[in-house]
VOGU-3710 file (C-alpha; in Angstrom, 3 decimals, decimal comma):
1> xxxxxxxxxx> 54,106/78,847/67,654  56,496/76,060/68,404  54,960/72,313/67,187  55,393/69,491/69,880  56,423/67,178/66,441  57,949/66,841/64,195  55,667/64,668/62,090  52,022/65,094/62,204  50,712/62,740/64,460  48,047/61,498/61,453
11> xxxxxxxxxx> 49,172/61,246/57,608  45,700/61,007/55,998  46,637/59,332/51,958  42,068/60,052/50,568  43,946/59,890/46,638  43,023/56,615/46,460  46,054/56,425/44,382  46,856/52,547/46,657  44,098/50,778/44,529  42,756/49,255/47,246
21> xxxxxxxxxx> 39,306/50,169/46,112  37,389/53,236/45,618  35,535/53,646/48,910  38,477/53,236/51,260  40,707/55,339/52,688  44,092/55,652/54,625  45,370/57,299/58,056  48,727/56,855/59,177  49,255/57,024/62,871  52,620/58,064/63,664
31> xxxxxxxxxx> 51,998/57,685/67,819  55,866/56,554/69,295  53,631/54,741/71,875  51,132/53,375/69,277  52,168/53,293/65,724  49,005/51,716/63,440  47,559/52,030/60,179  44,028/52,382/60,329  41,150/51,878/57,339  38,411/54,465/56,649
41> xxxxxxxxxx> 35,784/52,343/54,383  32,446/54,204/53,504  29,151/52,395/54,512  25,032/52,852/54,104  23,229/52,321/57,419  21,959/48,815/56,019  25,816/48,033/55,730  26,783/49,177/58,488  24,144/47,195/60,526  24,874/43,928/58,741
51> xxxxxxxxxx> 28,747/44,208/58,678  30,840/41,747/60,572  33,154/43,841/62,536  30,410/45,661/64,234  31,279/43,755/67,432  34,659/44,531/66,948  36,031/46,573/69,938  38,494/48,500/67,560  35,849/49,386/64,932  35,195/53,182/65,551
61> xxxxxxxxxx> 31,424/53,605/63,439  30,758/57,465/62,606  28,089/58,827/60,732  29,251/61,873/58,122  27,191/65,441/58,745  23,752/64,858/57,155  23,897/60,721/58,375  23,778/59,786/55,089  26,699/57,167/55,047  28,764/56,227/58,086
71> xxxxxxxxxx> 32,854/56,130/58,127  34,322/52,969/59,523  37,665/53,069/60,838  39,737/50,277/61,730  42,802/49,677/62,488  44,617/46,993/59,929  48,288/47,065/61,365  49,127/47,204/64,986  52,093/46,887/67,258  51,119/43,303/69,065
81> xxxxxxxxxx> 51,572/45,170/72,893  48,965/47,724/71,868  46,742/48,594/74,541  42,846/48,349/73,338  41,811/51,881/75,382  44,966/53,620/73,421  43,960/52,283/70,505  40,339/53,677/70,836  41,291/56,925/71,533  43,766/57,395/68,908
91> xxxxxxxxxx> 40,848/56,307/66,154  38,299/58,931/67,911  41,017/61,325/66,945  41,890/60,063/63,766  38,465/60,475/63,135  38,312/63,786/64,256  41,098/65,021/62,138  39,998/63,622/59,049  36,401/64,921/59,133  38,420/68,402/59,773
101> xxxxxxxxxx> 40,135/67,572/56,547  37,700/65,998/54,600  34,453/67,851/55,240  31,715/67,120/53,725  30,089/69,981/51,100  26,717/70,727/51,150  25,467/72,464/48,781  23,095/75,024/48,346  21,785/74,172/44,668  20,523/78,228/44,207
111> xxxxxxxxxx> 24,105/79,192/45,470  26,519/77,218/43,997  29,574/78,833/45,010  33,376/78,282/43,581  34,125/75,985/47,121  31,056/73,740/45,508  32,081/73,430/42,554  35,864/72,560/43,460  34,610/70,074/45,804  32,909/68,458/43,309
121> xxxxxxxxxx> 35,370/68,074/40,779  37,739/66,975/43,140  35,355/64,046/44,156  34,705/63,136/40,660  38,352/63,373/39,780  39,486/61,083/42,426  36,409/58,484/41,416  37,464/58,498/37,940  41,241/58,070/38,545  39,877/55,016/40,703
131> xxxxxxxxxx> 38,468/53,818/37,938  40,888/54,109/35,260  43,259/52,334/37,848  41,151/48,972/37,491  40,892/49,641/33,445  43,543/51,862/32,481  43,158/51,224/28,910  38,954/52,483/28,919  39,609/55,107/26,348  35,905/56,881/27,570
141> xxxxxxxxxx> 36,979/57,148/31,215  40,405/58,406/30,356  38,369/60,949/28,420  36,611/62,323/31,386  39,576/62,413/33,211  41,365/64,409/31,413  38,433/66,542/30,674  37,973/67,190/34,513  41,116/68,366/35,093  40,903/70,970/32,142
151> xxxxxxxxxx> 37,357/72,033/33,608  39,503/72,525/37,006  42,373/74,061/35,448  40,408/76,477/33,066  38,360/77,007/36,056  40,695/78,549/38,661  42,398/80,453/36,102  39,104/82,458/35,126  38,267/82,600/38,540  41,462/84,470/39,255
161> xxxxxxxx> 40,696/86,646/36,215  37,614/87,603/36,912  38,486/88,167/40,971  41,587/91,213/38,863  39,029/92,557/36,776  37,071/93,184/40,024  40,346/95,154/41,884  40,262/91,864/44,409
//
């Protein structure tokens, strides 16, 4: 299958590695027509209700799977000529395409599968690096981090051992 682009049309950066705080992320639009950056920030209902860009027309408000946070994304760089409807539509996308890439993991706490448990480090692993960024010298949180990345590492590996011993 032949792609349309050569780019993708959204370059999602969720590492937080920009240290623009730990509850925001990134999404690159790469439209020719409308090229933007756009701002995913994390909010409670009681923040989202109270926040001062409700009214804006270019905040896009969407609540994750179980509604217990809403994503916020707005657009922090745009071409001056950009066209307000264009601009709508390419957030509803962005949207789209980052819940497809960031879903969110529920787990079943009597079947904790290997996805889970992944997911999870992941999450704390990006939280911690967030917060080493702010105190790099915090000799307890550098610690954990490199702690959680042996748990991951020593993780897949006897994962894929165990998956050979079973013929898999």
């Amino acid at each position: 299958m032949k792609q349309k682009r050569n780019i993708p049309l959204f370059v999602i950066d969720d590492s937080r590695a920009h240290g623009r705080g730990e509850e925001t992320d990134f999404i690159a639009c790469t439209s020719n027509e409308c090229p933007m950056t756009i701002s995913v920030t994390y909010h409670t209902e009681i923040e989202r209700q109270t926040d001062r860009d409700k009214e804006n027309p270019l905040a896009f408000w969407e609540p994750n799977a179980n509604q217990q946070y809403w994503r916020k994304y707005l657009p922090v760089q745009l071409p001056e000529n950009a066209d307000n409807s264009q601009v709508k539509s390419l957030l509803k996308r962005a949207a789209k395409e980052f819940a497809k890439r960031n879903p969110t993991s529920k787990v079943d706490i009597l079947n904790i599968t290997k996805d889970n448990i992944l997911w999870w480090l992941d999450v704390l692993e990006k939280q911690t690096i967030e917060v080493l960024r702010n105190n790099p010298s915090d000799l307890a949180i550098n610690t954990s981090y490199q702690i959680i990345k042996k748990i991951k590492q020593d993780y897949d590996s006897n994962f894929d051992k165990q998956q050979d011993r079973r013929g898999n």
